[in-house]
C-alpha positions as CSV (number, residue, x, y, z in Angstrom):
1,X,30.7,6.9,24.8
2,X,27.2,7.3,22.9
3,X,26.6,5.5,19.6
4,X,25.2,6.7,16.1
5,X,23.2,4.4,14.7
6,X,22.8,5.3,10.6
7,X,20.1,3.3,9.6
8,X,16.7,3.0,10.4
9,X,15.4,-0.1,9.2
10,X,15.5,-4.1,11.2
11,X,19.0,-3.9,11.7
12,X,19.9,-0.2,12.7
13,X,16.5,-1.2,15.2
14,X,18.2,-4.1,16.7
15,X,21.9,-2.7,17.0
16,X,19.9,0.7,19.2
17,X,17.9,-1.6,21.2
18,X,20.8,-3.9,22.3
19,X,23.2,-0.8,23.1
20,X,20.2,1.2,24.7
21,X,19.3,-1.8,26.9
22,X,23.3,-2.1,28.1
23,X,22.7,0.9,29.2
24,X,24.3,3.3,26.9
25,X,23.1,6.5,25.3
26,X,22.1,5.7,21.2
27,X,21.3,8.2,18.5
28,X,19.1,6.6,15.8
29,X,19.4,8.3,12.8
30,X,16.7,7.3,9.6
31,X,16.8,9.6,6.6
32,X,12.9,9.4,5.9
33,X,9.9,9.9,8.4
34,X,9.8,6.7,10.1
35,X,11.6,3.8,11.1
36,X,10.5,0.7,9.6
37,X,13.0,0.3,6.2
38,X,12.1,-1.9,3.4
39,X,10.7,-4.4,7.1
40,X,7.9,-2.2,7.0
41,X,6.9,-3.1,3.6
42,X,6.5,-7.0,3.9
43,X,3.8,-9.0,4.5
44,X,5.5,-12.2,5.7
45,X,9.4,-13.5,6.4
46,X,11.3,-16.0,5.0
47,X,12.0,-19.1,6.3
48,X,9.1,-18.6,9.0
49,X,6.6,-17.2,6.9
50,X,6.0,-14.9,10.2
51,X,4.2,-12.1,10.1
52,X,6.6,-9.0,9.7
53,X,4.7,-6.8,11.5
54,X,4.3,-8.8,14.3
55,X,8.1,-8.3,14.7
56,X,9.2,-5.3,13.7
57,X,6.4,-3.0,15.1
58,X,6.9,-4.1,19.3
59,X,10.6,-3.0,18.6
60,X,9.7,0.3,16.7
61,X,7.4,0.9,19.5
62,X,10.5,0.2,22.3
63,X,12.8,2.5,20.2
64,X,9.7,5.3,20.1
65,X,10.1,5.1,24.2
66,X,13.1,3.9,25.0
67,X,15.0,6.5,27.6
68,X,18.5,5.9,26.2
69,X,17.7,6.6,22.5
70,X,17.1,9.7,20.8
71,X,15.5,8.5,18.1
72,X,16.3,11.4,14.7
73,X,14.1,10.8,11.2
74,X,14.1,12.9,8.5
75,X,17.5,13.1,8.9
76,X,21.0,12.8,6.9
77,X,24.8,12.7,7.8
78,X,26.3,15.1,6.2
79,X,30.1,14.6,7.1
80,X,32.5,13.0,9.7
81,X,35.6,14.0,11.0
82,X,37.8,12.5,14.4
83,X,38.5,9.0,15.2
84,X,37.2,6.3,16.5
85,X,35.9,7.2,20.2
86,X,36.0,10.9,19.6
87,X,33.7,11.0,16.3
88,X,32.3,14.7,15.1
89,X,29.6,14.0,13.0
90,X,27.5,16.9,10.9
91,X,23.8,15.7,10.6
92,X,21.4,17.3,8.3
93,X,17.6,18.3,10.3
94,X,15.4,18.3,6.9
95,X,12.4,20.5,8.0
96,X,9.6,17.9,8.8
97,X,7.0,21.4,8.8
98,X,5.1,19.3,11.4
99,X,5.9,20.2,14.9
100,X,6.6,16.7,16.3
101,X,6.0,17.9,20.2
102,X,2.7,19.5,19.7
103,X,0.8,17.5,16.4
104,X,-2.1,15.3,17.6
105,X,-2.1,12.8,14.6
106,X,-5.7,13.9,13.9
107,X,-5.4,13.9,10.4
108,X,-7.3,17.1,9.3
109,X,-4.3,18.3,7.7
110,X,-3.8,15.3,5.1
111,X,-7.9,15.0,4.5
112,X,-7.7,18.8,3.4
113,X,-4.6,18.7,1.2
114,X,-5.3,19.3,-2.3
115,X,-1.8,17.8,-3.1
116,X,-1.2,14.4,-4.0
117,X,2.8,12.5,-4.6
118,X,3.3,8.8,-4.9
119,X,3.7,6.8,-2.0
120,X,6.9,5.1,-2.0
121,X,6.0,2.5,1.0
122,X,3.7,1.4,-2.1
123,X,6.6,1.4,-4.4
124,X,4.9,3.9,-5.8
125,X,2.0,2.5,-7.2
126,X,-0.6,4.4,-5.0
127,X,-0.6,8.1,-4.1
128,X,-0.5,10.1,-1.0
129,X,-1.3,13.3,0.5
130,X,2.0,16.0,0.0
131,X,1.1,16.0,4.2
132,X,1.3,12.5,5.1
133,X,2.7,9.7,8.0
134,X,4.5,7.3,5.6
135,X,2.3,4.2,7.1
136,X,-0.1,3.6,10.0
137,X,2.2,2.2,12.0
138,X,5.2,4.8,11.7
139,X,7.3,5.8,14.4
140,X,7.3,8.3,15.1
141,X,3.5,8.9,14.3
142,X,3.2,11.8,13.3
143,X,2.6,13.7,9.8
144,X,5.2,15.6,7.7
145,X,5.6,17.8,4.5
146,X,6.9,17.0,1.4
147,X,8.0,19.6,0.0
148,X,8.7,18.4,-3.4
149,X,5.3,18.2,-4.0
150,X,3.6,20.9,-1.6
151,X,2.2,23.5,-3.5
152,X,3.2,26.2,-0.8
153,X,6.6,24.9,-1.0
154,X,6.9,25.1,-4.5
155,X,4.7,28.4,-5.4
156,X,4.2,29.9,-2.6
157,X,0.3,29.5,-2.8
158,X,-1.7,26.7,-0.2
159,X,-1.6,26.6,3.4
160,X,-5.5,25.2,3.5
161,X,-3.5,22.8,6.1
162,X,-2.4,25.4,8.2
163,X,-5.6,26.6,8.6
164,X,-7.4,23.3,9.7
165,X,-5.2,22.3,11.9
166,X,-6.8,22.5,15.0
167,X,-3.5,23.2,17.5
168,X,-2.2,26.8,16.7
169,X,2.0,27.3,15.4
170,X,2.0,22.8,14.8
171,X,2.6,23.4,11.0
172,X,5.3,26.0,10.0
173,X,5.4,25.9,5.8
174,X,8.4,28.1,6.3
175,X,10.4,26.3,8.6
176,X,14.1,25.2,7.0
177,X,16.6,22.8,7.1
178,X,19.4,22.6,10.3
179,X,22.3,21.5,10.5
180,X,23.6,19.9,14.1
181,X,26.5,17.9,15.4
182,X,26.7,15.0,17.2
183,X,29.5,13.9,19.5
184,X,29.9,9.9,19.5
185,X,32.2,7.5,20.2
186,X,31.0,4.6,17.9
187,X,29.2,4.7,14.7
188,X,27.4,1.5,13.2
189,X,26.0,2.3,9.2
190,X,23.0,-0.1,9.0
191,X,21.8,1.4,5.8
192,X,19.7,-1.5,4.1
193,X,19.9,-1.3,0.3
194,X,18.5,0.1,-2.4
195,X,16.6,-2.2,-5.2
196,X,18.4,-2.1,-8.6
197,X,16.0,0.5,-11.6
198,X,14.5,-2.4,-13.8
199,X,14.0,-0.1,-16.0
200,X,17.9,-0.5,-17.0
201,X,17.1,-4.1,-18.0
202,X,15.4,-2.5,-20.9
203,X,14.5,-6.4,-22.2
204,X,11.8,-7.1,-19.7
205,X,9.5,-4.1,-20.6
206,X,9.2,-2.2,-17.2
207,X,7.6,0.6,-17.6
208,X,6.7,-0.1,-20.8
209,X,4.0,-3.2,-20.1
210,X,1.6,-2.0,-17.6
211,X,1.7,-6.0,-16.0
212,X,5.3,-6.2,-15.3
213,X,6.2,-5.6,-11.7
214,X,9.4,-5.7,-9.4
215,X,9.4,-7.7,-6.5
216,X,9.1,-4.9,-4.1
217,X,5.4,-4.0,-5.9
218,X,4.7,-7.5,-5.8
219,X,5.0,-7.7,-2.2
220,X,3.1,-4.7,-1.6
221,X,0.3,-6.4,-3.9
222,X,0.3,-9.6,-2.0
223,X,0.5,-7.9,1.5
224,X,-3.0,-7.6,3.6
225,X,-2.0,-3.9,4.6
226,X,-1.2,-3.2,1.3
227,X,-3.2,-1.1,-1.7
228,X,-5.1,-4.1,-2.9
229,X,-5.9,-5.6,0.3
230,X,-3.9,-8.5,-0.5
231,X,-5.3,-9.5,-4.0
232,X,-3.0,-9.9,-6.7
233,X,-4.6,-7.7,-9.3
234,X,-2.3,-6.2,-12.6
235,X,-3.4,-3.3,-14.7
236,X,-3.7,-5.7,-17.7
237,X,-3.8,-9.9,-17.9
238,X,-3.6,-11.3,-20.9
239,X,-4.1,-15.5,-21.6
240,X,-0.4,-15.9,-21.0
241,X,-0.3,-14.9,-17.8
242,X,1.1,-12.7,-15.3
243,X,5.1,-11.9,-16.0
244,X,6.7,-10.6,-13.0
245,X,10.0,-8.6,-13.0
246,X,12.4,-10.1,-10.2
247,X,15.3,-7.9,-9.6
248,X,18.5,-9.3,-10.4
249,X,21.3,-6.8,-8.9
250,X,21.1,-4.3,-5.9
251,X,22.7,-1.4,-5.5
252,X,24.0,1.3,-3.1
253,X,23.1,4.3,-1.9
254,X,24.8,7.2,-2.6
């Protein structure tokens, strides 16, 4: 029987690649526009201090091409019903706006797009075009539409991107959401985590002090690839030093 895999970071990667490479047909399901997860984001791992990219991006690239798996971003489950071996599962297509077949990845679109959202693979510290590919190395590469911050979306007014792109019908600003349903017989949930709001632990001044930062921001600081080109540079320093916000508690998505 095929396999769903929910979960598009390392470990929904890995558990698609092993079943694909058995042999078996795999559905890889990731909720935003590229696989990758929270992997994506790092500059090194611990123990190794290995480079993250160097092993995560080869296995993105395998899943991108890989004959046996039918690889679904932008995506959400939306229920489940049957038992194991004879799953129905009801999965969300959340209109990407981008045709994925025909865009180039030439970029027009994004330089031309007056709106701007934060980035979240910057933890939100930098901004982004509301047409954008997550990260350089995103699989699959290819751009998308936010639409909680594309001005056509939200007022009907825009489509400067539809007229610079250079292939005709790629970007449809009216396309909606599907809904479609999968028949599997096995269904791993490799959904990674979600970081814990500091700005609950009202005592360390997140939010509030312009030089306290979670974990996640300081590894987007400290990473090469990353908005500051590696340099650890705060808003504001003051004699004392640098106080950084390390999260204490995780919790799950909904």
């Amino acid at each position: 029987p095929d396999t769903l895999v929910v979960g598009g970071g390392i470990a929904g990667i890995q558990a698609a690649l092993e079943i694909a490479n058995a042999g078996k047909k795999v559905y890889l399901l990731e909720r935003t526009g590229t696989i990758g997860g929270h992997m994506a984001m790092f500059d090194k791992t611990f123990p190794t201090l290995d480079c993250a990219a160097c092993i995560l991006t080869p296995k993105m690239v395998e899943i991108g091409q890989h004959p046996n798996i039918e690889l679904m971003t932008y995506c959400e489950v939306e229920g489940v019903s049957g038992n194991a071996g004879n799953f129905q599962v009801k999965v969300l297509k959340k209109a990407r706006r981008v045709d994925l077949a025909t865009c180039i990845g030439c970029g027009i679109c994004t330089e031309k797009c007056p709106a701007k959202a934060p980035s979240e693979f910057d933890s939100d510290t930098t901004m982004r075009k509301s047409i954008y590919i997550p990260f350089p190395q995103a699989v699959p590469n290819k751009w998308l539409i936010d639409a909680d911050s594309c001005t056509y979306v939200l007022k009907g007014k825009c489509g400067i991107c539809v007229k610079f792109c250079p292939v005709e019908n790629c970007i449809n600003l009216d396309e909606k959401d599907e809904t479609v349903e999968l028949n599997v017989g096995n269904i791993i949930v490799a959904t990674g985590f979600q970081t814990f709001d500091p700005k609950r632990a009202e005592q360390f001044g997140y939010g509030k002090y312009p030089n306290v930062v979670t974990s996640l921001e300081f590894e987007r600081m400290v990473n090469a690839a990353g908005p500051t080109g590696g340099q650890i540079r705060f808003r504001t320093q003051d004699k004392k030093g640098n106080w950084v916000f390390e999260e204490e508690g995780e919790e799950p998505k909904s």
